[in-house]
N, C-alpha and C positions, 0 to 999 in steps of 0.2 A: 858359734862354732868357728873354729880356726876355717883360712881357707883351705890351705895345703887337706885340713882331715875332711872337710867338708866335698873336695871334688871327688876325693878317694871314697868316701861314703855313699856319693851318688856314684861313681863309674862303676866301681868294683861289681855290687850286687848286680847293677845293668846287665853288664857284660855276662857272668856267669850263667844269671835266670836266662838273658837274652840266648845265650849259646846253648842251652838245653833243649829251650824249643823249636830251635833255628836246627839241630841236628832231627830232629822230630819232623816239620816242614821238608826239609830236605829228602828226608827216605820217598815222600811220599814224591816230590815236583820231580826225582832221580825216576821213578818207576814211570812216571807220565812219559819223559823224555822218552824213554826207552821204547816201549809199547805203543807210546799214541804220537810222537813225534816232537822234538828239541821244539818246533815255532810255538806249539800250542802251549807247552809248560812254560816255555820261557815268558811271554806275553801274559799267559794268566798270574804268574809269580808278578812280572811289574805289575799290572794293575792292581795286585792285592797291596802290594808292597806302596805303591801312591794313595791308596784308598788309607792304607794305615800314617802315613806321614800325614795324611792330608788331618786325622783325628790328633794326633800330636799337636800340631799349631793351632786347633781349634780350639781343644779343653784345656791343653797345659797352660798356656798364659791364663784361662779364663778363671781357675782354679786359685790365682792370687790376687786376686777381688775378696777371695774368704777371710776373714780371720786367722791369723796363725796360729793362733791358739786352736781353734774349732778345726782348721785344715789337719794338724797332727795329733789329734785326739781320734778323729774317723777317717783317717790316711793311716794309722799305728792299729787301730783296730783291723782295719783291711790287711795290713801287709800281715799280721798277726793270724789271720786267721787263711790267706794264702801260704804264707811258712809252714803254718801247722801241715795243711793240705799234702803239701811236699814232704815234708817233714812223715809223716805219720806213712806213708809211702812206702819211703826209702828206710826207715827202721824194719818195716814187714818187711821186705825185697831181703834187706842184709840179714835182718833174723831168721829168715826161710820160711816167713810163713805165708807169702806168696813170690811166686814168681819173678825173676827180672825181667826187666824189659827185654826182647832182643830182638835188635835193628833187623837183620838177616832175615828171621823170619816176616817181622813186617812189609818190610822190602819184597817180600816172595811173596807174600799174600795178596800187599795192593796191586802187582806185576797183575797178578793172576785172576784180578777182578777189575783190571781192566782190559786184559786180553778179548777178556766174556764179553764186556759190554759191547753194542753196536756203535759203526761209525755214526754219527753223523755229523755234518757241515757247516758251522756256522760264521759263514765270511770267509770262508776261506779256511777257517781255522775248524780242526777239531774239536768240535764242542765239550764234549765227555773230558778229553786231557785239558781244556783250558778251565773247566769248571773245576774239574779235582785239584787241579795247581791253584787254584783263586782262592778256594774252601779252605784250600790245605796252609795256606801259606796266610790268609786272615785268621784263620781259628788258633792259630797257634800266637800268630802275629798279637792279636789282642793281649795275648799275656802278657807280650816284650811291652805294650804299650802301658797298660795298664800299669807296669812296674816304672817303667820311665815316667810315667806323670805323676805319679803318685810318691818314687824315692824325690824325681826331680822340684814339683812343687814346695813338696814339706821341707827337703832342705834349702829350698831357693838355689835350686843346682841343675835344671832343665835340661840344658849346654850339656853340660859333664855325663848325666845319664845318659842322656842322646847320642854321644860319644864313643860312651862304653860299648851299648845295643848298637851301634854299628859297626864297630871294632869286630864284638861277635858275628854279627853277620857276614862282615870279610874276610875274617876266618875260616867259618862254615861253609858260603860259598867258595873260598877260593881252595879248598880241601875239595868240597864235591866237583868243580872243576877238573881238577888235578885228576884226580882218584876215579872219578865218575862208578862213585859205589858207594854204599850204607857208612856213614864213620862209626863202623862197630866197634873200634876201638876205642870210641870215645866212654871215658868211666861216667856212663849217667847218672846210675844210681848216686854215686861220689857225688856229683855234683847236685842232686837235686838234695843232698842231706846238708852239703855246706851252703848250699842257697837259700832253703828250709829254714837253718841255723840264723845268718843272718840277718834276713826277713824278719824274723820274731824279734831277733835282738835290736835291731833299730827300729821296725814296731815299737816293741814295749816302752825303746829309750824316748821315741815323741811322742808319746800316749804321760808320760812320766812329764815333760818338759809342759807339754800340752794343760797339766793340771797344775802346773807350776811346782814343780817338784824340785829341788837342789841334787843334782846326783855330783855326788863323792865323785873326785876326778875329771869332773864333766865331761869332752870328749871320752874322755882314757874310759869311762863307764861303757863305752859300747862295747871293747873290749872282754871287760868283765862278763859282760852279758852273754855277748858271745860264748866266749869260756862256759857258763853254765848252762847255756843250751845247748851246747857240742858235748858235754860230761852227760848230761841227764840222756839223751841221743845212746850214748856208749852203754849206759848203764842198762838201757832198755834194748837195744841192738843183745845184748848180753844176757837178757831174761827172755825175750824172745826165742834165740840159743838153745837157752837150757829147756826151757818148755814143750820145744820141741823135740828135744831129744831123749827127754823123760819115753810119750809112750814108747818109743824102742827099746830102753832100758830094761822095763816096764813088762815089753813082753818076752825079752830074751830070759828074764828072771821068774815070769809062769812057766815056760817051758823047761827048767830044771827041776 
């Protein structure tokens, strides 16, 4: 792989999966600040946020000891079947057959459950907001990680993923910063379909190299891929659509 396609391959996917969960994370450390006080959130978010850097330098280098063959056969399975994950999501959400996410409300909810909760003290520190901030900001955190070791090793691109996933993070935080509110405007769904999208497509494409496979194009193939995982995406966004809109049809035409 060229290097110029090769950092863009690891940063790109980093940065966008990184920025979906890092706006996810944030509703939640934004409501701690508020309700249970700025030292408790902020302190639980570092610790989680060392705790996750610290798994980065542990597994990433240790993961190029594998085989590179064996690494992007079950690194392309995984990201393959996280894509889908996302993927299979955000077709239901655009098709309407469930729900979108919305920040707003979430934001109001975790306010409101932890208004309830009782104080207590731990060092000094509110225990309740530094736990929800530590949970909140590891649990999501593992996804950015998981993605960064796993784009970063298979392409020998650790650095560049790394990069990306803190790009987003400075983004995110320095918007909740700024705004000190939900990034509702941020297009989730949109971005959990084009990260969905890609995930499978560079999946598939080291799961392919992984068995020794020639792809047409070589780099220019992820492309391609792309392209028919974003088409198939549109095709089914679109039958979802109509499926849904059948029973209304459906019943407006018994009642004539």
């Amino acid at each position: 792989m060229h290097p110029e396609t090769q950092f863009w391959t690891a940063t790109l996917p980093a940065f966008l999966a990184s920025m979906v969960e890092f706006v996810e994370a944030l509703t939640i450390v934004l409501a701690v600040g508020i309700t249970r006080g700025w030292r408790s959130a902020i302190i639980g978010s570092i610790a989680a946020i060392g705790l996750l850097g610290l798994l980065v330098l542990t597994f990433g280098p240790a993961l190029g000891r594998f085989p590179i063959t064996w690494l992007q056969i079950a690194v392309g399975w995984l990201l393959i079947l996280f894509g889908m994950r996302w993927l299979r999501k955000a077709i239901l959400r655009a098709g309407g057959v469930i729900s979108m996410h919305d920040e707003i409300s979430a934001f109001e909810r975790q306010k409101q459950e932890l208004q309830d909760a009782s104080f207590s003290s731990l060092r000094g520190l509110d225990a309740v907001g530094f736990l929800a901030s530590f949970k909140a900001v590891t649990l999501e955190g593992l996804e950015v990680v998981f993605i960064v070791i796993a784009v970063g090793a298979t392409a020998n691109a650790l650095v560049p993923a790394s990069v990306g996933a803190a790009a987003a993070g400075v983004v995110v935080v320095g918007a909740g910063v700024v705004l000190q509110r939900p990034l509702s405007h941020v297009p989730e769904n949109s971005l959990k379909l084009v990260v969905g999208v890609m995930l499978s497509a560079f999946g598939t494409f080291w799961i392919g190299e992984g068995l020794g496979m020639k792809w047409t194009g070589e780099d220019l193939a992820i492309l391609a891929l792309i392209a028919g995982y974003l088409l198939t995406s549109v095709v089914a966004i679109a039958l979802c659509r109509r499926l849904q809109s059948r029973p209304a049809s459906e019943a407006r035409v018994s009642q004539t």
